[in-house]
N, C-alpha and C positions, 0 to 999 in steps of 0.2 A: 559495548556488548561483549566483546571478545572478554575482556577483563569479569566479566561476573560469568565466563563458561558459556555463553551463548554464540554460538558460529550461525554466520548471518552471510547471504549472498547476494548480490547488484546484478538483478537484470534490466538493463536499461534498454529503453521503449524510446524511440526517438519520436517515431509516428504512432497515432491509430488509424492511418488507414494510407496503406495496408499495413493491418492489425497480423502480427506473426502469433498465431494461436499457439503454434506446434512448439513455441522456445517457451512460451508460457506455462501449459501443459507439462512439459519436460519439469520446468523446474518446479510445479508446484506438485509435481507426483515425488520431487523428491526433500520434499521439506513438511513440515510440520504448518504451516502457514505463509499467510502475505502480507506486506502493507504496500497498499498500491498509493506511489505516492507523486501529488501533481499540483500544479500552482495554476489551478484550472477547477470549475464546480465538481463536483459529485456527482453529479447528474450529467449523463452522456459524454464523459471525458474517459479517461484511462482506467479509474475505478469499474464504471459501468462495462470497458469491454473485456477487461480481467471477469468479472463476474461472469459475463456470459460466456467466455472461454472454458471456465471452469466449471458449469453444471453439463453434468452427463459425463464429465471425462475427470473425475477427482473422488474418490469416496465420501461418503455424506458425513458432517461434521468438519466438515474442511473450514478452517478461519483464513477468512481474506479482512482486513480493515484497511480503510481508507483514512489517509492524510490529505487532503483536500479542503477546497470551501465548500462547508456542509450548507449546501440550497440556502445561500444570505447572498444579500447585494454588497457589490465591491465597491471600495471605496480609494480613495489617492493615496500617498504618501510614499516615503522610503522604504525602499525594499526589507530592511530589517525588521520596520517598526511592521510592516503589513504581514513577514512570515512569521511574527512573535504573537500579532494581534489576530490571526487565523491560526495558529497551531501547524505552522509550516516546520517546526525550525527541527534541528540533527536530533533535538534533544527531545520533541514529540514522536519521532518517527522512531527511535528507542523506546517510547515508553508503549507506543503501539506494539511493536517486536516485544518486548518482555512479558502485556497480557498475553501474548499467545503463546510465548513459552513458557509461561509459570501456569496458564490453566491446568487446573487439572493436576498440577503436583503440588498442593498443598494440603 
């Protein structure tokens, strides 16, 4: 990302709960968007408490996207092959980061 002009920050979330609203908030008051991202559902994991962190306290139009397993059933195998066959991998969580920085400027 760095190489195509896009500065990009890591705030890492070790638990949700307790859920640190306040480091959240901070960082997304100071960026243009999020990708909330976790090798856990969509649904009621790290995605969902970003969300709820962020209404009421972010201006409207604020982009968060999730990297996650989007509401599908899990299945076995090697870790590579499960974060390439979910959309886990360095190179999904880029392309999440770049619609949010290319919206809107083309």
């Amino acid at each position: 990302l760095e190489a195509e002009g896009i500065s990009a920050a890591v705030l890492h979330v070790h638990s949700i709960k307790p859920f640190d609203v306040e480091a959240v908030v901070t960082l997304a008051n100071r960026v243009r968007g999020m990708v909330s991202c976790e090798e856990h559902s969509v649904i009621g994991g790290l995605y969902s408490c970003v969300s709820e962190a962020l209404v009421g306290n972010v201006e409207k139009g604020y982009r968060l996207e999730p990297v996650a397993l989007m509401d599908v059933f899990g299945r076995s195998g090697k870790p590579e092959d499960l974060f390439s066959f979910y959309h886990l991998t360095a190179q999904d969580i880029a392309k999440k980061a770049r619609s949010i920085y290319f919206e809107g400027r083309k």
